[in-house]
C-alpha positions in Angstrom: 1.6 18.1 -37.0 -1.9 16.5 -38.5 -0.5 13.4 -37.3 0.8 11.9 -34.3 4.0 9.8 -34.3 2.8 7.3 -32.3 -0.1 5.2 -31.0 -1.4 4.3 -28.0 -0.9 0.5 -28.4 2.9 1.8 -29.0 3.1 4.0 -25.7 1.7 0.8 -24.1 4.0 -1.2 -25.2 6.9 1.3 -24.7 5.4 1.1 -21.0 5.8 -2.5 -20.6 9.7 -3.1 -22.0 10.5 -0.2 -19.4 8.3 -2.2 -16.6 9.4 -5.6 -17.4 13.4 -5.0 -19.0 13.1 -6.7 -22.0 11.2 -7.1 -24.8 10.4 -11.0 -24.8 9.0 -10.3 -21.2 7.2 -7.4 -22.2 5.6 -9.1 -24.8 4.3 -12.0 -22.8 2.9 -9.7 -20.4 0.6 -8.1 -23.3 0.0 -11.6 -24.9 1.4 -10.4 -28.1 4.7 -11.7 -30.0 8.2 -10.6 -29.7 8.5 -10.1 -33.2 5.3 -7.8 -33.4 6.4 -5.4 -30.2 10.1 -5.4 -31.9 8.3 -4.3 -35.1 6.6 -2.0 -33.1 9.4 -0.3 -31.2 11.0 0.0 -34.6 8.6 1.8 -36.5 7.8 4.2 -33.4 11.7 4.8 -33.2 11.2 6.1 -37.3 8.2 8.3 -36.7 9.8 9.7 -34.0 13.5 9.5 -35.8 15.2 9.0 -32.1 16.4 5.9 -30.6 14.2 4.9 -27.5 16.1 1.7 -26.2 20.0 1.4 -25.9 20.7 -2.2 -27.7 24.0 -2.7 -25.9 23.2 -4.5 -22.7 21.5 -7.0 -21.9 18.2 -5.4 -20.1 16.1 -2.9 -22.1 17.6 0.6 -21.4 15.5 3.7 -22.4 17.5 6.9 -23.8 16.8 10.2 -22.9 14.2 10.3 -25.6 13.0 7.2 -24.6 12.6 7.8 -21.3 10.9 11.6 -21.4 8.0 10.1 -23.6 7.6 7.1 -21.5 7.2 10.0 -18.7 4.2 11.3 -20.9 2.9 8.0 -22.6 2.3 7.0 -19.0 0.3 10.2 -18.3 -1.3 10.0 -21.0 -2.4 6.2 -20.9 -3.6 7.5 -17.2 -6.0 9.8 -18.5 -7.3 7.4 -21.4 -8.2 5.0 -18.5 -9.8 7.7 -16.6 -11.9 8.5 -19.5 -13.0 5.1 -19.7 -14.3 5.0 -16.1 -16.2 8.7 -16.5 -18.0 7.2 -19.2 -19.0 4.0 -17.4 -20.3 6.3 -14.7 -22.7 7.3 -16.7 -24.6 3.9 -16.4 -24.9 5.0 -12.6 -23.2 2.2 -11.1 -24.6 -0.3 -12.8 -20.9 -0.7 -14.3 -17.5 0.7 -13.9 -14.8 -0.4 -12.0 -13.4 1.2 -8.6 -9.7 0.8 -7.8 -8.2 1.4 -4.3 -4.8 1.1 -3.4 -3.3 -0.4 -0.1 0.1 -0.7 1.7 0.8 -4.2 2.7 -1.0 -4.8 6.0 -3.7 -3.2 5.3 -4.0 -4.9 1.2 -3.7 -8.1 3.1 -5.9 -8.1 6.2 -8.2 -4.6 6.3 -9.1 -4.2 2.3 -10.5 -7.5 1.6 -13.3 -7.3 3.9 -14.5 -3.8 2.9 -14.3 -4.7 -0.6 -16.8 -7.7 0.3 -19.1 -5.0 1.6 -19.2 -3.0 -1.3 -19.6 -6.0 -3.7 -22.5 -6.9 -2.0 -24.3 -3.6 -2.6 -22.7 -3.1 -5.9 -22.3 -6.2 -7.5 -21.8 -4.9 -11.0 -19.2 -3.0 -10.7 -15.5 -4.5 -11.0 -13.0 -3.8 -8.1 -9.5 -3.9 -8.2 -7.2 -4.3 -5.4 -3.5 -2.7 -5.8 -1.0 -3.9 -3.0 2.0 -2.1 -2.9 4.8 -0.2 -0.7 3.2 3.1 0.4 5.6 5.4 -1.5 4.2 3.2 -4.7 0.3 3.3 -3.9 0.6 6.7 -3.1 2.5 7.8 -6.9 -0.5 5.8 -8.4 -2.9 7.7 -6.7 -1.0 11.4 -7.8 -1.3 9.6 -11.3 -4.8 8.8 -11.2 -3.9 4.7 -11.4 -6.0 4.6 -8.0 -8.9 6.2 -7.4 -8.1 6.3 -3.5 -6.2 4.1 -1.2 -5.3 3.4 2.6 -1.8 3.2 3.8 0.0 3.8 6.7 3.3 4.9 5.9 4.8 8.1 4.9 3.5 10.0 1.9 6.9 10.8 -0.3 7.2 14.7 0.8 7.0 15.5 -2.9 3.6 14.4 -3.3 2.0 15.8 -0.1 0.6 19.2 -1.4 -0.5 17.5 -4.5 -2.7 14.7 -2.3 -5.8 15.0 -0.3 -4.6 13.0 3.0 -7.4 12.2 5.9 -6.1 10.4 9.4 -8.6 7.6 8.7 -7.9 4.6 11.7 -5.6 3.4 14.6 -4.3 0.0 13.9 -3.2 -1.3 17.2 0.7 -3.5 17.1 0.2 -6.4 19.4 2.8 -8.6 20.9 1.9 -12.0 20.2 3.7 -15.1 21.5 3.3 -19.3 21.0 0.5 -20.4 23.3 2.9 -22.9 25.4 5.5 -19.9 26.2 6.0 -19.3 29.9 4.7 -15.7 29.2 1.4 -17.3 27.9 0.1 -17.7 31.4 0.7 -14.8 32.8 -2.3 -11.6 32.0 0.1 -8.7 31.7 4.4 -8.5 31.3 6.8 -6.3 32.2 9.0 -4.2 30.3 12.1 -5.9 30.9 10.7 -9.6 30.3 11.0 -8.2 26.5 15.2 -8.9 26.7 14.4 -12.3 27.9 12.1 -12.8 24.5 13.3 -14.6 21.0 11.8 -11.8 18.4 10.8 -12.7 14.9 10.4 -10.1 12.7 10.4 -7.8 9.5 13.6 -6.5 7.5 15.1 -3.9 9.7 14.2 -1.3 6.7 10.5 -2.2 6.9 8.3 0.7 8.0 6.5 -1.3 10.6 9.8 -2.6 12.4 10.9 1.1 12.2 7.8 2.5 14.3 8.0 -0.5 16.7 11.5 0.8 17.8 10.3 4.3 17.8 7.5 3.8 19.9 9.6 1.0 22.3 12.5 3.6 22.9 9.5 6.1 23.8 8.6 3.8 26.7 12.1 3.5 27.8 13.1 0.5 26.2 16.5 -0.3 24.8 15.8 -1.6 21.2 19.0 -2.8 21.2 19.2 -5.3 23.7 15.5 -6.6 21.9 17.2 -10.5 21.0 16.2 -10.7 17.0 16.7 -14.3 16.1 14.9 -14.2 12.8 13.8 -11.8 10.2 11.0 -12.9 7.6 9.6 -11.1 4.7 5.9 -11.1 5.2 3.1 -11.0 8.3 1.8 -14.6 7.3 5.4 -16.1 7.7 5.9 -14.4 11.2 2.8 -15.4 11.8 3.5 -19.3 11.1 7.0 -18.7 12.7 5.5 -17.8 16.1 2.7 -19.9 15.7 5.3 -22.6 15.7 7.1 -21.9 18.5 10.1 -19.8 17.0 9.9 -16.6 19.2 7.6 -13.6 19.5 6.6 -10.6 17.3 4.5 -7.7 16.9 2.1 -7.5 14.4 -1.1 -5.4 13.6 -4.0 -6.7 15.6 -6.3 -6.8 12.4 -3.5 -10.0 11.0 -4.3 -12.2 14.4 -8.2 -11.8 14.3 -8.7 -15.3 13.3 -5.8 -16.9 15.2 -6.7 -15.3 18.4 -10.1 -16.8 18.2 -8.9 -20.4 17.6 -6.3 -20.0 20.4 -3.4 -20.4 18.0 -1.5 -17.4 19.7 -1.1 -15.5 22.0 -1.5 -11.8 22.6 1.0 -10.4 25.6 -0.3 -7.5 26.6 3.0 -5.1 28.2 2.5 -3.1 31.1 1.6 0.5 30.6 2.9 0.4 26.9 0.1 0.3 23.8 2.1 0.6 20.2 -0.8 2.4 17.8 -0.2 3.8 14.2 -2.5 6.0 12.3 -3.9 5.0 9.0 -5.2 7.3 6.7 -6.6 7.5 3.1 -5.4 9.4 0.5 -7.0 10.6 -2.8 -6.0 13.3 -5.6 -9.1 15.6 -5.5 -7.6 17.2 -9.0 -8.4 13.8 -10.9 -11.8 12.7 -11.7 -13.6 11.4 -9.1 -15.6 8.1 -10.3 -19.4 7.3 -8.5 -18.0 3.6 -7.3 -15.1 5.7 -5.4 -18.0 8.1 -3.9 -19.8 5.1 -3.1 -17.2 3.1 -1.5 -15.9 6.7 0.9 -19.5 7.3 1.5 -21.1 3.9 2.6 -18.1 1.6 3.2 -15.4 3.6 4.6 -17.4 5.0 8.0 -18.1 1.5 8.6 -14.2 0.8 10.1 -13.1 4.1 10.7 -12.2 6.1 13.9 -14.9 8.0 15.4 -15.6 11.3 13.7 -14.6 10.5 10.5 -16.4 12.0 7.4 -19.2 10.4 5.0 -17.1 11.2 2.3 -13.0 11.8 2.2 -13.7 14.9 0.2 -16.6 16.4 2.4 -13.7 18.5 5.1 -10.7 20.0 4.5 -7.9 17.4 4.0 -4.7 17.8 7.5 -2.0 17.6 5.0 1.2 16.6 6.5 -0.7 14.6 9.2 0.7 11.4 8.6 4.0 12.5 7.9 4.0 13.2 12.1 4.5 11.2 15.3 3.9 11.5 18.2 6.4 13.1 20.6 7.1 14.0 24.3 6.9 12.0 26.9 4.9 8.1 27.2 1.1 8.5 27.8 -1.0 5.7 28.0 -1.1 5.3 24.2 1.4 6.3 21.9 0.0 6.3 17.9 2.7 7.2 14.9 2.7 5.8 11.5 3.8 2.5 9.6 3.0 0.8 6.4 
């Protein structure tokens, strides 16, 4: 075939109707017409003589056709972009753009701070920031969307061989409570006062409740006598909620820096019992590596990272599988597992 049956501003815009479910949506999101991406999807439909989209419902269906070369218009979008960032290497950082990934937390409270770093050393160079789920960040890595990216959940099992994954940080979980509770006054609590406490916390499917309970019923205690009065979507809502006087929580010690300085909470510590998870960063070491991510792994990463961690992600050989454990047997004086 001399020709291809497509283009790559089609196979973008194929991308977006699947992403957004319709076309008028789709076309927003580009900042093109519906008219012109319905003109679009019609002519790609004739050079390819299939059908791509069902028309019958209401939200933009892909076909089998439609879907299998979304599945390699995405790929091959992926490597366009990557091309783009090899050949903006070659100004030596003097341009280019470096995008890391993040899980929630981590996007939110860690990430920001390290990306200040680097933009102070390498001003001329673009950053992005993706904050996603971790079973998300970590497909974008696998598909070269993200050059590399910290999370602390569990890498989908199918994407473990394929990823270079490096224990990276422990990212303590910290009780914290309003500063006028009884408990306030008191240095250390006991297990059981956690019964007598109003919790606040995430969905009950969140990663972060889930190693909570894991950890708690390590120590002994019965998660389900743990009084959950109110479940909130996001860290900066608990936050506000307990702030407020609504209940307690537990929430990553790098989200209450700032509040704990100014005295607006709390932090209960609970005798004998320390709730850690392990972060770690992840990076495909079969895509092209850009000189912004060696950069940021070499000179930024160290900079917050456990002791003994490596210049460079890349520089020992990656413990695949590592976050996908926890840790078992019986209660030590610090328990770390994994969350997102």
């Amino acid at each position: 075939m001399s020709d291809l049956p497509f283009t790559l501003d089609q196979l973008r815009i194929l991308k977006a109707i699947a992403a957004e479910g319709s076309f008028k949506r789709a076309a927003d999101s580009l900042y093109v017409s519906q008219p012109a991406v319905s003109l679009q999807v019609q002519n790609l439909e004739r050079q390819l003589d299939v059908p791509l989209f069902d028309r019958g419902g209401r939200r933009a269906q892909l076909t089998e056709a439609g879907h299998l070369l979304l599945s390699y218009g995405e790929r091959i979008i992926s490597l366009c972009e990557e091309t783009c960032r090899a050949i903006e290497d070659l100004q030596n950082l003097q341009g280019g753009t470096l995008i890391v990934g993040a899980s929630q937390t981590t996007g939110t409270y860690l990430l920001p701070r390290m990306i200040g770093l680097f933009r102070q050393k390498y001003p001329d160079v673009s950053v992005q920031l993706h904050v996603h789920s971790t079973r998300r960040t970590a497909w974008s890595v696998a598909n070269g969307q993200v050059d590399l990216a910290i999370i602390g959940g569990e890498i989908p099992s199918e994407l473990v061989e394929a990823l270079e994954i490096k224990p990276y940080l422990e990212d303590e979980l910290a009780l914290i409570l309003p500063v006028v509770h009884p408990f306030a006054k008191v240095d250390i609590i006991q297990k059981d006062d956690l019964y007598k406490l109003q919790f606040i916390a995430l969905d009950s499917q969140s990663t972060i409740r889930k190693v909570i309970d894991q950890v708690l019923t390590r120590w002994g205690i019965d998660t389900r006598r743990l009084k959950v009065e109110m479940e909130l979507n996001s860290i900066e809502a608990i936050k506000n909620a307990v702030q407020s006087g609504l209940g307690a929580a537990f929430v990553s010690i790098s989200a209450i820096e700032k509040e704990l300085q100014m005295g607006f909470l709390h932090r209960a510590r609970i005798e004998d019992v320390v709730i850690k998870r392990m972060l770690s960063v992840i990076a495909n070491p079969n895509r092209y590596r850009s000189k912004a991510a060696e950069a940021f792994s070499r000179e930024i990463l160290p900079q917050f990272a456990n002791p003994g961690w490596g210049k460079d992600i890349l520089d020992t050989p990656s413990l695949i599988g590592y976050s996908q454990k926890t840790t078992a047997g019986e209660p030590q004086k610090s328990v770390s597992t994994n969350g997102s």
